[in-house]
mmCIF file of the N, C-alpha and C atoms, coordinates in Angstrom:
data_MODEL
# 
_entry.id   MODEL 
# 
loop_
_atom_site.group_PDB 
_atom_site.id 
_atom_site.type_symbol 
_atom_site.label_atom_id 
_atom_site.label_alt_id 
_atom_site.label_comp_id 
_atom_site.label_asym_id 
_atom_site.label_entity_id 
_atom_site.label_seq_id 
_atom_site.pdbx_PDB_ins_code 
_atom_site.Cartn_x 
_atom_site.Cartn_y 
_atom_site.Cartn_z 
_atom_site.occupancy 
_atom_site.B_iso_or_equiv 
_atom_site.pdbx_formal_charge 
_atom_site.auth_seq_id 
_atom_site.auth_comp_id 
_atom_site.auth_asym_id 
_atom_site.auth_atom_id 
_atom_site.pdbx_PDB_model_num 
ATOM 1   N N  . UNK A 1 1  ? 79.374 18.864 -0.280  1.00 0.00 ? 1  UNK A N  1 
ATOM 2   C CA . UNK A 1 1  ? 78.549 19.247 -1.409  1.00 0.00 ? 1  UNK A CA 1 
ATOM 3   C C  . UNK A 1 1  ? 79.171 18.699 -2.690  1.00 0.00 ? 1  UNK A C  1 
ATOM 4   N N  . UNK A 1 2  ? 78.335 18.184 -3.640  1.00 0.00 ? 2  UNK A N  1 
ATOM 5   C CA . UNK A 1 2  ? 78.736 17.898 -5.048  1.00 0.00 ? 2  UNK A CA 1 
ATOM 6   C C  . UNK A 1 2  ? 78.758 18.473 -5.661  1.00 0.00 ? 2  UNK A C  1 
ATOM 7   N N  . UNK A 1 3  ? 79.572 18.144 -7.094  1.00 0.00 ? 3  UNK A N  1 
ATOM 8   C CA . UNK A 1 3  ? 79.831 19.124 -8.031  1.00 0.00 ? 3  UNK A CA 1 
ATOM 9   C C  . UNK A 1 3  ? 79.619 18.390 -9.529  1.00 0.00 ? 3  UNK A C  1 
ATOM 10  N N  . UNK A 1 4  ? 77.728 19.053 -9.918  1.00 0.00 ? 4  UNK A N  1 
ATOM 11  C CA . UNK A 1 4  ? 76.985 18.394 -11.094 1.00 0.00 ? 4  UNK A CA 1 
ATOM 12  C C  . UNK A 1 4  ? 78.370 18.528 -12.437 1.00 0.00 ? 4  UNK A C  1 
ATOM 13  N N  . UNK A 1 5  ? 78.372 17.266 -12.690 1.00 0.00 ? 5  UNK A N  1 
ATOM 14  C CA . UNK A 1 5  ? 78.909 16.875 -14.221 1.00 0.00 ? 5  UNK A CA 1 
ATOM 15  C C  . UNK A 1 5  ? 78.148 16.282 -14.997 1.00 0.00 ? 5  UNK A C  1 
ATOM 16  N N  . UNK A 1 6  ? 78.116 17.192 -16.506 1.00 0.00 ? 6  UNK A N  1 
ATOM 17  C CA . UNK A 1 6  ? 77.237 16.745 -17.530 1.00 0.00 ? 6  UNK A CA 1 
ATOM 18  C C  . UNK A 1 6  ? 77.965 16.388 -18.311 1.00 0.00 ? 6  UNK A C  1 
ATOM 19  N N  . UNK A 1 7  ? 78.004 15.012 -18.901 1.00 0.00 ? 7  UNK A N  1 
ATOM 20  C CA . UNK A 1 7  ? 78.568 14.034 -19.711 1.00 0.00 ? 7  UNK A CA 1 
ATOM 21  C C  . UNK A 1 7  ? 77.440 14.081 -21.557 1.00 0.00 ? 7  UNK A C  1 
ATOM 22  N N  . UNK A 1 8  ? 78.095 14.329 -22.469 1.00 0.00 ? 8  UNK A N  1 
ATOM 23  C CA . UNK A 1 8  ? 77.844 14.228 -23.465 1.00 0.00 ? 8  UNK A CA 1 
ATOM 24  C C  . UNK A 1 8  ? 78.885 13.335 -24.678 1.00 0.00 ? 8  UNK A C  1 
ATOM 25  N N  . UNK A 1 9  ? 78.081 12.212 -25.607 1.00 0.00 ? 9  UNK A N  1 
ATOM 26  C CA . UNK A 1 9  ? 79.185 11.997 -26.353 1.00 0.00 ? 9  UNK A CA 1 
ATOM 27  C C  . UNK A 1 9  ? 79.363 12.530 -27.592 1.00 0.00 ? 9  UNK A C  1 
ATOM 28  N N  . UNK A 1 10 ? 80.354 13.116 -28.380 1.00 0.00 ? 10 UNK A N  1 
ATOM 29  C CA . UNK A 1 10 ? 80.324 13.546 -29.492 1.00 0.00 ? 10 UNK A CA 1 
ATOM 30  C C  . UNK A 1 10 ? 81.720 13.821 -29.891 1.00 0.00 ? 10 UNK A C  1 
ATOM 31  N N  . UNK A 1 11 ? 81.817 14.897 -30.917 1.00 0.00 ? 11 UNK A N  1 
ATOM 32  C CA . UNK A 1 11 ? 83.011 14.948 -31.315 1.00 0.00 ? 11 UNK A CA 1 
ATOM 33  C C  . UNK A 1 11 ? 83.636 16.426 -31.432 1.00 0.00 ? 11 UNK A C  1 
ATOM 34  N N  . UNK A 1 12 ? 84.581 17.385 -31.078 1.00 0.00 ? 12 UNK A N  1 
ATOM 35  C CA . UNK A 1 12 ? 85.371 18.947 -31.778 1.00 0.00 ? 12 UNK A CA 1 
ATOM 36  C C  . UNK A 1 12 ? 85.473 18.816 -33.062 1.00 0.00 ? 12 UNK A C  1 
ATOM 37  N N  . UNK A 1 13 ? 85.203 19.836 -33.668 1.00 0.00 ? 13 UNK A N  1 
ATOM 38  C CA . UNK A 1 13 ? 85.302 20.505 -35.068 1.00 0.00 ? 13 UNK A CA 1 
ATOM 39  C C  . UNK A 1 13 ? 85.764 21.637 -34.823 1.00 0.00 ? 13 UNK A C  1 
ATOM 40  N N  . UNK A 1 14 ? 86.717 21.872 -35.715 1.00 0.00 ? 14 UNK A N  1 
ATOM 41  C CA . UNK A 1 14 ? 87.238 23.450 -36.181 1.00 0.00 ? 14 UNK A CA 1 
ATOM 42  C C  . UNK A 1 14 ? 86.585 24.152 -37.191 1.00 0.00 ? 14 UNK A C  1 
ATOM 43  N N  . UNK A 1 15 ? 85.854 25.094 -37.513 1.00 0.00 ? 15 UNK A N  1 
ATOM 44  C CA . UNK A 1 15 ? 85.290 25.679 -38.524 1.00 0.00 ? 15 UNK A CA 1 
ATOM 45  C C  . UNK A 1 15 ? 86.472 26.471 -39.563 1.00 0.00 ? 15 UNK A C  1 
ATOM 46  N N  . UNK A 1 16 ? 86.059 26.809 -40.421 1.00 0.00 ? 16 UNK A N  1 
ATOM 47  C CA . UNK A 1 16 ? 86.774 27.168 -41.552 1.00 0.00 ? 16 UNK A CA 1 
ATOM 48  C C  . UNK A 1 16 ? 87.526 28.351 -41.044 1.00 0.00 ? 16 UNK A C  1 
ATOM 49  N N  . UNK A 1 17 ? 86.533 29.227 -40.149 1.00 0.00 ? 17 UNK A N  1 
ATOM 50  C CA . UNK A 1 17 ? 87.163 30.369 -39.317 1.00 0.00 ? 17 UNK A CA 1 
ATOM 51  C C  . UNK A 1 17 ? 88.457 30.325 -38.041 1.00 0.00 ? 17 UNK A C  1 
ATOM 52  N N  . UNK A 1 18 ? 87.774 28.772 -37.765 1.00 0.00 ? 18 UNK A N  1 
ATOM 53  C CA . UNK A 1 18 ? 89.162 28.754 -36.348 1.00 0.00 ? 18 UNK A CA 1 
ATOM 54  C C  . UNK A 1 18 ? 88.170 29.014 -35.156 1.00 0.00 ? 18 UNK A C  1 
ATOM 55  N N  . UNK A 1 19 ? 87.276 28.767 -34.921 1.00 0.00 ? 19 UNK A N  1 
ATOM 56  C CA . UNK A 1 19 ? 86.074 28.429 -34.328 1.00 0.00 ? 19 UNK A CA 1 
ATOM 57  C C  . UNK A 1 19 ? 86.452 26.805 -33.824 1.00 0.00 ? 19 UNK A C  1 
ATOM 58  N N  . UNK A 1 20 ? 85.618 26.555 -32.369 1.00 0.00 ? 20 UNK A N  1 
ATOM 59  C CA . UNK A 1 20 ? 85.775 24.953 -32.252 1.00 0.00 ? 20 UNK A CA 1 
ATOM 60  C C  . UNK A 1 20 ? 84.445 25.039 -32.122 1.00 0.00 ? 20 UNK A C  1 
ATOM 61  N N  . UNK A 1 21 ? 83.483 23.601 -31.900 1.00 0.00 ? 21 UNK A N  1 
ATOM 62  C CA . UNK A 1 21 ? 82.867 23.767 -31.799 1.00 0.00 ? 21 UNK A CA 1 
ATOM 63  C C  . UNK A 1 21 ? 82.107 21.666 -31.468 1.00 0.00 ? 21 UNK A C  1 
ATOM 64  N N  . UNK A 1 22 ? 81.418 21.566 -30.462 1.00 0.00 ? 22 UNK A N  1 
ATOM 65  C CA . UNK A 1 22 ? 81.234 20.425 -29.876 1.00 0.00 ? 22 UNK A CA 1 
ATOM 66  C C  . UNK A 1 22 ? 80.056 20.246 -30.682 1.00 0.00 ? 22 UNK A C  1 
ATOM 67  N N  . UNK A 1 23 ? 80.439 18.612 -31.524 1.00 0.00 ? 23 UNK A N  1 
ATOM 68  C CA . UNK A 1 23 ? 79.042 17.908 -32.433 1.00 0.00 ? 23 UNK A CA 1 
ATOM 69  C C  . UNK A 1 23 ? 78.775 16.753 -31.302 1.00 0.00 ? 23 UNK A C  1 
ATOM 70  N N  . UNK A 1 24 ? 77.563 16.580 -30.730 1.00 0.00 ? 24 UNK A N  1 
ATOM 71  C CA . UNK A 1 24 ? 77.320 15.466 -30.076 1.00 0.00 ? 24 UNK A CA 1 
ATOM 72  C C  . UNK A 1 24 ? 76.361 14.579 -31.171 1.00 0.00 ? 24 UNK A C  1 
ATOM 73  N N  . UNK A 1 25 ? 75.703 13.217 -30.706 1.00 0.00 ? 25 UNK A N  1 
ATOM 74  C CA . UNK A 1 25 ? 75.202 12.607 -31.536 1.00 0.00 ? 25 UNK A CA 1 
ATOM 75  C C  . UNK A 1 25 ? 73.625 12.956 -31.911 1.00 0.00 ? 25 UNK A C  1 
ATOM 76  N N  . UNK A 1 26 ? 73.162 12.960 -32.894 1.00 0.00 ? 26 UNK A N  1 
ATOM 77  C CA . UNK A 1 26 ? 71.382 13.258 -33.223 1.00 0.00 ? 26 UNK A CA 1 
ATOM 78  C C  . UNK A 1 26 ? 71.015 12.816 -31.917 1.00 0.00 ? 26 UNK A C  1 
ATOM 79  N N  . UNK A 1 27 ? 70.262 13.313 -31.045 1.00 0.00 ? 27 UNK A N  1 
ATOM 80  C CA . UNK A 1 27 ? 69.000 12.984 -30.195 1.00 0.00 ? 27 UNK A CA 1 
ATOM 81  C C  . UNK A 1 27 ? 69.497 12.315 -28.877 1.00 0.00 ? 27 UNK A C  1 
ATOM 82  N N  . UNK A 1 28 ? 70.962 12.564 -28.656 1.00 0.00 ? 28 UNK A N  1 
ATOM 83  C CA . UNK A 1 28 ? 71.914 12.480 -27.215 1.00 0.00 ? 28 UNK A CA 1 
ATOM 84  C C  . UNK A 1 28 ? 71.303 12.897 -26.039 1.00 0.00 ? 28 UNK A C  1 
ATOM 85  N N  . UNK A 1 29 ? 71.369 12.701 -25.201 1.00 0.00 ? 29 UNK A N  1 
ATOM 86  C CA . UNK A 1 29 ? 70.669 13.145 -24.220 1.00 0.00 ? 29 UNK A CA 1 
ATOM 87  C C  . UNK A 1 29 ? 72.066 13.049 -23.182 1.00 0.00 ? 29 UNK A C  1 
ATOM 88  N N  . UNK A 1 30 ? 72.367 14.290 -22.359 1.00 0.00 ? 30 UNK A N  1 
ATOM 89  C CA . UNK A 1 30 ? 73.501 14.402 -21.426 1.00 0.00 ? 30 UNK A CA 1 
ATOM 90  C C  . UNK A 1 30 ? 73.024 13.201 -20.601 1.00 0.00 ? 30 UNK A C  1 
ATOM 91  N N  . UNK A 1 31 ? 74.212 12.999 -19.578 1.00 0.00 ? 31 UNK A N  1 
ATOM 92  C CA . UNK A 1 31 ? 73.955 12.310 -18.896 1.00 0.00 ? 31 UNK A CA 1 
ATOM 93  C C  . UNK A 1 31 ? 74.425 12.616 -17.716 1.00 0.00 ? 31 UNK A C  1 
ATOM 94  N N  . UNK A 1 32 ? 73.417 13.066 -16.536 1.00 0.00 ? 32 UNK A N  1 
ATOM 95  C CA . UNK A 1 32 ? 74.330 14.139 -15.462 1.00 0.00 ? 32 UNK A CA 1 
ATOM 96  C C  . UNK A 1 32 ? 74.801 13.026 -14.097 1.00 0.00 ? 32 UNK A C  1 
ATOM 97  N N  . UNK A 1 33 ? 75.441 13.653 -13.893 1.00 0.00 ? 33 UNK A N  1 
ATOM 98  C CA . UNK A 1 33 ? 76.251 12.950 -12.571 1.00 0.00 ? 33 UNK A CA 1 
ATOM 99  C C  . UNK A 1 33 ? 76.629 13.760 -11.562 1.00 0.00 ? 33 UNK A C  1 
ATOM 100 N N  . UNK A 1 34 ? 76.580 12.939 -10.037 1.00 0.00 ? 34 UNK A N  1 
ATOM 101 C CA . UNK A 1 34 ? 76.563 14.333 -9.087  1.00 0.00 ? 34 UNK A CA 1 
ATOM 102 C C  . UNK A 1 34 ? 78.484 13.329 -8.938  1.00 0.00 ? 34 UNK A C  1 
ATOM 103 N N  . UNK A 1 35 ? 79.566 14.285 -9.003  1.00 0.00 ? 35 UNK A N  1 
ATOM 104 C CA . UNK A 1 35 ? 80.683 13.820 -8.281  1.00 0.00 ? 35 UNK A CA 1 
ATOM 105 C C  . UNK A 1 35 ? 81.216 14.647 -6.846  1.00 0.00 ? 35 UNK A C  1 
ATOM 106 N N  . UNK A 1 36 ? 81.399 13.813 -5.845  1.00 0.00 ? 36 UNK A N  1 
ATOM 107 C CA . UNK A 1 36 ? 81.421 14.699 -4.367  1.00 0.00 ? 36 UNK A CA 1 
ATOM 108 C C  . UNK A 1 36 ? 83.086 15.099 -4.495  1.00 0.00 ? 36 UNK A C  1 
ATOM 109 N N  . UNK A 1 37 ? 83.579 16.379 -3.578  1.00 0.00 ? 37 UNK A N  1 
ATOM 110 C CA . UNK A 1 37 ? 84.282 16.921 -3.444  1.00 0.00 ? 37 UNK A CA 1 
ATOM 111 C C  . UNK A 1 37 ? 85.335 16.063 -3.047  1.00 0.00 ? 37 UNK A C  1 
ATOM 112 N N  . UNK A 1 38 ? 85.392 15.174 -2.711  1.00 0.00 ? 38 UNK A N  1 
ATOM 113 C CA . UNK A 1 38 ? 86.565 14.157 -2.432  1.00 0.00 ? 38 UNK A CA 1 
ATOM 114 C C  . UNK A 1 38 ? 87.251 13.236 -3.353  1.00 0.00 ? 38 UNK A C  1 
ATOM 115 N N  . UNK A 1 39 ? 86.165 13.057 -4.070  1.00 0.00 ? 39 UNK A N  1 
ATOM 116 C CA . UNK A 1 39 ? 86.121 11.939 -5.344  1.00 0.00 ? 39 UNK A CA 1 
ATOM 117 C C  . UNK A 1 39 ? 87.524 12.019 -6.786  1.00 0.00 ? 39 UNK A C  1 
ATOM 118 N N  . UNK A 1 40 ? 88.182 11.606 -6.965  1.00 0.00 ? 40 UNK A N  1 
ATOM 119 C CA . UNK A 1 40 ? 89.542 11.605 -7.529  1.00 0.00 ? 40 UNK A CA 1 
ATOM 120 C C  . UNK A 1 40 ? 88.335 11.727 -9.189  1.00 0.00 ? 40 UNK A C  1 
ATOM 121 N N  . UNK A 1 41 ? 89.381 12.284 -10.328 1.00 0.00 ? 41 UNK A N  1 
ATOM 122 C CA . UNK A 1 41 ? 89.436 12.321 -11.925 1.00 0.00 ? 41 UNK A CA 1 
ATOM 123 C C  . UNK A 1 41 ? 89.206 10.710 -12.017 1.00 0.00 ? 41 UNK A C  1 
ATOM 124 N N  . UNK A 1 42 ? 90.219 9.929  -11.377 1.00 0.00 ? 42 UNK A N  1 
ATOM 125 C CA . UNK A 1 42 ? 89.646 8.549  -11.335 1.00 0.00 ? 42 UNK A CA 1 
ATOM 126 C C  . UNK A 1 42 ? 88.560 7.881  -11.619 1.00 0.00 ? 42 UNK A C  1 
ATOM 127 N N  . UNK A 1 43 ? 87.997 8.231  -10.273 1.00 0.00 ? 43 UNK A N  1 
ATOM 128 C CA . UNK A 1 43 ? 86.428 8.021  -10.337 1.00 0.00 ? 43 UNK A CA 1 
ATOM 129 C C  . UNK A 1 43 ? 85.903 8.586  -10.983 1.00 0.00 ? 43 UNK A C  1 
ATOM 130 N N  . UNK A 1 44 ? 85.877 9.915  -11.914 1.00 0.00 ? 44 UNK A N  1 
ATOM 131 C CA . UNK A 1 44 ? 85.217 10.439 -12.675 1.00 0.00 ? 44 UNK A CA 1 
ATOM 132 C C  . UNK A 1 44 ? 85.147 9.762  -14.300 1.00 0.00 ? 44 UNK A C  1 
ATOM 133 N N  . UNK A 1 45 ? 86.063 8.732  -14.438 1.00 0.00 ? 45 UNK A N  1 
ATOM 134 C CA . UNK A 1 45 ? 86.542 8.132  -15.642 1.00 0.00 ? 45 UNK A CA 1 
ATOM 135 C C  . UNK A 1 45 ? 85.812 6.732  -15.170 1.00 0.00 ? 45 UNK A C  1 
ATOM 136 N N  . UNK A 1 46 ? 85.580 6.533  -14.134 1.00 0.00 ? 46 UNK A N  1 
ATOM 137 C CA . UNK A 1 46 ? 84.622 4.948  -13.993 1.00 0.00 ? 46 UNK A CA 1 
ATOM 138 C C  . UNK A 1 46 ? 83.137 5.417  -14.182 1.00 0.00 ? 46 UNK A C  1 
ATOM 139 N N  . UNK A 1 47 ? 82.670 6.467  -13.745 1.00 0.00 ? 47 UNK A N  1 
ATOM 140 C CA . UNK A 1 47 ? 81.500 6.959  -13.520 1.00 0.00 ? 47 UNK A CA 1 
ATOM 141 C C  . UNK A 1 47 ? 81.353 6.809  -15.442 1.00 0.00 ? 47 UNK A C  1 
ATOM 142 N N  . UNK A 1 48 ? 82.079 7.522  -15.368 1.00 0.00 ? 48 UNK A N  1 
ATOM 143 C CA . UNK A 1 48 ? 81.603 7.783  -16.905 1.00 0.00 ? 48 UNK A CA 1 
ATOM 144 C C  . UNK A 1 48 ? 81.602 6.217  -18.009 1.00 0.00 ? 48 UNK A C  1 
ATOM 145 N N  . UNK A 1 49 ? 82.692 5.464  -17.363 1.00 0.00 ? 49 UNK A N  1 
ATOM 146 C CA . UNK A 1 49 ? 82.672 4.080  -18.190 1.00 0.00 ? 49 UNK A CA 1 
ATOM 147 C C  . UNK A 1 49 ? 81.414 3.153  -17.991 1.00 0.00 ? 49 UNK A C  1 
ATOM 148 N N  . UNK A 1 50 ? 81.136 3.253  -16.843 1.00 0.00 ? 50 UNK A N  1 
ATOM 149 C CA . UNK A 1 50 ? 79.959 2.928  -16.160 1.00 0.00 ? 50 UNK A CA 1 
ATOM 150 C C  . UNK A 1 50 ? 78.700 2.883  -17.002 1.00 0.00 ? 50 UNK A C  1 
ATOM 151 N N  . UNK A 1 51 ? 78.313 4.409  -17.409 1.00 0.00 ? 51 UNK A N  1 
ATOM 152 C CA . UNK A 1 51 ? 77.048 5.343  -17.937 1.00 0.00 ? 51 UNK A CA 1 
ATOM 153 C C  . UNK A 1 51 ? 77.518 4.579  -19.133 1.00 0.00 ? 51 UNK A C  1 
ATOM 154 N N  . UNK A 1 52 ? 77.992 4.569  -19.777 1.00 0.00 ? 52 UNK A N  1 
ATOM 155 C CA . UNK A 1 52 ? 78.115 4.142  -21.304 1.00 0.00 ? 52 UNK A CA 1 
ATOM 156 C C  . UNK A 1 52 ? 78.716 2.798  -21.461 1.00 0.00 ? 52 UNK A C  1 
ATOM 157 N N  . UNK A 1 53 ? 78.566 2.148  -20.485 1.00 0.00 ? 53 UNK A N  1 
ATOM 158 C CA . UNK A 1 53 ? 79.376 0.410  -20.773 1.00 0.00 ? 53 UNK A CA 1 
ATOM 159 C C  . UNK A 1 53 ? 80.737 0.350  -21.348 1.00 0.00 ? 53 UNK A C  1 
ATOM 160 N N  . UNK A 1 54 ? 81.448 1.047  -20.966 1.00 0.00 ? 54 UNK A N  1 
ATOM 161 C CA . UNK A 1 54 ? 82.932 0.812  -21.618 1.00 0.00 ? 54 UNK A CA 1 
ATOM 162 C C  . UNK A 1 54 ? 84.061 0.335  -20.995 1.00 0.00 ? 54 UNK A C  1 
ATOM 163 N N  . UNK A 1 55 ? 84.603 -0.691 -21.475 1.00 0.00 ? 55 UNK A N  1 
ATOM 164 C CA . UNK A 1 55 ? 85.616 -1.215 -20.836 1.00 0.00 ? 55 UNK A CA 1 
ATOM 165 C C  . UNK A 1 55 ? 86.709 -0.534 -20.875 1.00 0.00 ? 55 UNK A C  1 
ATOM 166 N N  . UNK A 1 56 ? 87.800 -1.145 -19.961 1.00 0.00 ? 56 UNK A N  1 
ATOM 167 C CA . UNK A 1 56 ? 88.987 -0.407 -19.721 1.00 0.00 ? 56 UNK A CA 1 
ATOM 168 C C  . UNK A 1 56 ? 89.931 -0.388 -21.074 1.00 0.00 ? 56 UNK A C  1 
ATOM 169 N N  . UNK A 1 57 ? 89.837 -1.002 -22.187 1.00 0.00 ? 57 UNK A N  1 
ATOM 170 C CA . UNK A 1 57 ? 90.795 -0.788 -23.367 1.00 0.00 ? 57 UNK A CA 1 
ATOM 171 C C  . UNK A 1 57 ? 90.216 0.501  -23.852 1.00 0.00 ? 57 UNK A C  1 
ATOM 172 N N  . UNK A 1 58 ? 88.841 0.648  -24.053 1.00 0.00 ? 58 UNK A N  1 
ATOM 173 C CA . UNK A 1 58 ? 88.532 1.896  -24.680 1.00 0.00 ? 58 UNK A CA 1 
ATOM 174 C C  . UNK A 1 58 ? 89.086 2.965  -24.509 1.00 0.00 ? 58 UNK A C  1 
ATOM 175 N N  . UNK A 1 59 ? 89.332 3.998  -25.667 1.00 0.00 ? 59 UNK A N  1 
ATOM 176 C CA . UNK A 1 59 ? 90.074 4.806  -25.231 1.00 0.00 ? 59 UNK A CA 1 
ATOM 177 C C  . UNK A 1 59 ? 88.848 6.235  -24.791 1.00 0.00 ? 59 UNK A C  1 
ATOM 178 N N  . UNK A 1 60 ? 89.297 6.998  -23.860 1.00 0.00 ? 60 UNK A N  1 
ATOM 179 C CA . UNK A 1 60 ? 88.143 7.590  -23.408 1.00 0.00 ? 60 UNK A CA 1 
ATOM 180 C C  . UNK A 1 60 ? 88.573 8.864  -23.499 1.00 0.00 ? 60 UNK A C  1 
ATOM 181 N N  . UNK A 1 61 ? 88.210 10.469 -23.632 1.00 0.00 ? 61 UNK A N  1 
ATOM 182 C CA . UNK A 1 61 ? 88.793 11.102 -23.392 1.00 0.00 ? 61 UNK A CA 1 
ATOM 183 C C  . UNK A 1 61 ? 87.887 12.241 -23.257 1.00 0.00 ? 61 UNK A C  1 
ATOM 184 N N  . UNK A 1 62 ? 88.165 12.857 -21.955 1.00 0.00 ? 62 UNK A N  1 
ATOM 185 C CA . UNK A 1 62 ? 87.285 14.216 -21.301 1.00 0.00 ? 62 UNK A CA 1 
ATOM 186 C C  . UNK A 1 62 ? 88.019 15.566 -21.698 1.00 0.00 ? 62 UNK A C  1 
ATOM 187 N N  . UNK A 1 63 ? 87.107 16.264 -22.163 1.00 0.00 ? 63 UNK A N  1 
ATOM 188 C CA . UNK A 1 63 ? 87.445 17.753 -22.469 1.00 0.00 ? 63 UNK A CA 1 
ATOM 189 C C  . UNK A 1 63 ? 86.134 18.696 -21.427 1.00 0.00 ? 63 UNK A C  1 
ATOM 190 N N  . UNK A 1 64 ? 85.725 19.693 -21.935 1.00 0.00 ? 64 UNK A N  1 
ATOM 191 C CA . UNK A 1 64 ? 84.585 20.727 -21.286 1.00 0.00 ? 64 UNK A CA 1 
ATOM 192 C C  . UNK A 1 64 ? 84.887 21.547 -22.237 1.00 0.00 ? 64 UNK A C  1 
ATOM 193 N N  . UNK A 1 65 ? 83.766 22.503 -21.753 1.00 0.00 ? 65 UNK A N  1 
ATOM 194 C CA . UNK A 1 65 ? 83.286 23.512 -22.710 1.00 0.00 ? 65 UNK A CA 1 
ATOM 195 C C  . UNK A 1 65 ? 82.214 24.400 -21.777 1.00 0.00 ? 65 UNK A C  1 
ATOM 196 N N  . UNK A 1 66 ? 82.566 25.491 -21.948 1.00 0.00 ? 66 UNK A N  1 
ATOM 197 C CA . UNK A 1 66 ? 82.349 26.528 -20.605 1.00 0.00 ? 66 UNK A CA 1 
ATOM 198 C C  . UNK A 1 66 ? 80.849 26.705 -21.078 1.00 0.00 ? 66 UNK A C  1 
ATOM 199 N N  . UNK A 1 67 ? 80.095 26.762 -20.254 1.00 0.00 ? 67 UNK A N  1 
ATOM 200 C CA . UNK A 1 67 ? 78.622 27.475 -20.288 1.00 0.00 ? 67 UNK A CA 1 
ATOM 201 C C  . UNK A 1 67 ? 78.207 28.508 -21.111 1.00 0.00 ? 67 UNK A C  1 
ATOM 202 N N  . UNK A 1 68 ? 77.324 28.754 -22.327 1.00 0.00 ? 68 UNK A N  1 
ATOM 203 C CA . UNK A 1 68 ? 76.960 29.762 -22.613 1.00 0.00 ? 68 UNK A CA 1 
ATOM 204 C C  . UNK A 1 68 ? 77.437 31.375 -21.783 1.00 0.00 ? 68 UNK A C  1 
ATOM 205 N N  . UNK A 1 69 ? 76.491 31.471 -20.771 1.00 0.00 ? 69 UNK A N  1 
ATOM 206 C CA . UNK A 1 69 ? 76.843 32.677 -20.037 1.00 0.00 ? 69 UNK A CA 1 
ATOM 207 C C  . UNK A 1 69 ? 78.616 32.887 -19.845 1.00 0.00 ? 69 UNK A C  1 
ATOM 208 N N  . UNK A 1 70 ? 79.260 32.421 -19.900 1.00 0.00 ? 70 UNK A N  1 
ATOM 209 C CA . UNK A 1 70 ? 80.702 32.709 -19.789 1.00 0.00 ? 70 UNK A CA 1 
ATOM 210 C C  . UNK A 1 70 ? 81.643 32.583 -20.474 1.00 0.00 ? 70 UNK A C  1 
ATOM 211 N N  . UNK A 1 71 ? 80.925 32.726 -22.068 1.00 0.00 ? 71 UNK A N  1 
ATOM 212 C CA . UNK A 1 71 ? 81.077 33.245 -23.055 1.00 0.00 ? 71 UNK A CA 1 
ATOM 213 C C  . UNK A 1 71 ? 81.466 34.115 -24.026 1.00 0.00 ? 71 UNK A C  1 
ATOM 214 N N  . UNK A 1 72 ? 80.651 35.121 -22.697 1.00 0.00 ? 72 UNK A N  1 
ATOM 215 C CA . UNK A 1 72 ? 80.258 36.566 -23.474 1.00 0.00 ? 72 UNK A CA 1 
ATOM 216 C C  . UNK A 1 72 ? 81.346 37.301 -23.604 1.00 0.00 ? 72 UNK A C  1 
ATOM 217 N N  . UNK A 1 73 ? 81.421 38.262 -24.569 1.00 0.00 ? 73 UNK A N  1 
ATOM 218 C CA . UNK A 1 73 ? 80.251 38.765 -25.320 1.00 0.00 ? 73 UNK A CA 1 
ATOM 219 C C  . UNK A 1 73 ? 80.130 37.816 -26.795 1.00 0.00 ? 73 UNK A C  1 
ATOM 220 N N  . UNK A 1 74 ? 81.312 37.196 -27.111 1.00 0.00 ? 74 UNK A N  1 
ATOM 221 C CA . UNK A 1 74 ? 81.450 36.634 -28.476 1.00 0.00 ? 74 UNK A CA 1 
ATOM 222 C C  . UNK A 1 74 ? 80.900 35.084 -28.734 1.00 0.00 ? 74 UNK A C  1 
ATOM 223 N N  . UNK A 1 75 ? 80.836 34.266 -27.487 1.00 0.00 ? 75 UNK A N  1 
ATOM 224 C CA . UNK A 1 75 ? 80.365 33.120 -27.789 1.00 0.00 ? 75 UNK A CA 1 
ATOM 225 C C  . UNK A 1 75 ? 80.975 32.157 -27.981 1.00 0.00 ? 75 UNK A C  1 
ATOM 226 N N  . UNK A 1 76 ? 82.338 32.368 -27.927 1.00 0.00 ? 76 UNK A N  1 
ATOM 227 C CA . UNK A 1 76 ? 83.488 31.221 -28.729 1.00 0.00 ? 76 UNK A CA 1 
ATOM 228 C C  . UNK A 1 76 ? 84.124 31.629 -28.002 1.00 0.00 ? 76 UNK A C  1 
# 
């Protein structure tokens, strides 16, 4: 079984409070990917160079950001 990864590009901000908070670009659209249970971080860094044409100098770098629902109660 796979395990859906949603790829977005954008950027972290800290708010004045100490809040983070993920800016992607105007009118981005994720870009989902199924990666199978075997599949190395590796491959998860070609997949992704792949989707967005980027060569290997680029510098690339994966973070996440937990789901709404697991959140709660505060959101941050």
């Amino acid at each position: 079984m796979g395990l859906l990864v949603r790829v977005l590009r954008g950027v972290w901000k800290k708010s004045g409070t100490g809040e983070w908070g993920f800016l992607t670009r105007p009118g981005e659209m994720a870009q989902e990917n199924v990666l199978q249970e075997n599949e190395s971080y590796e491959r998860l860094l070609e997949i992704v160079r792949a989707t967005y044409h980027l060569d290997d100098n680029t510098k690339l770098a994966l973070t996440f950001q937990f789901p709404d629902w697991m959140l709660k109660p505060n959101g941050n």
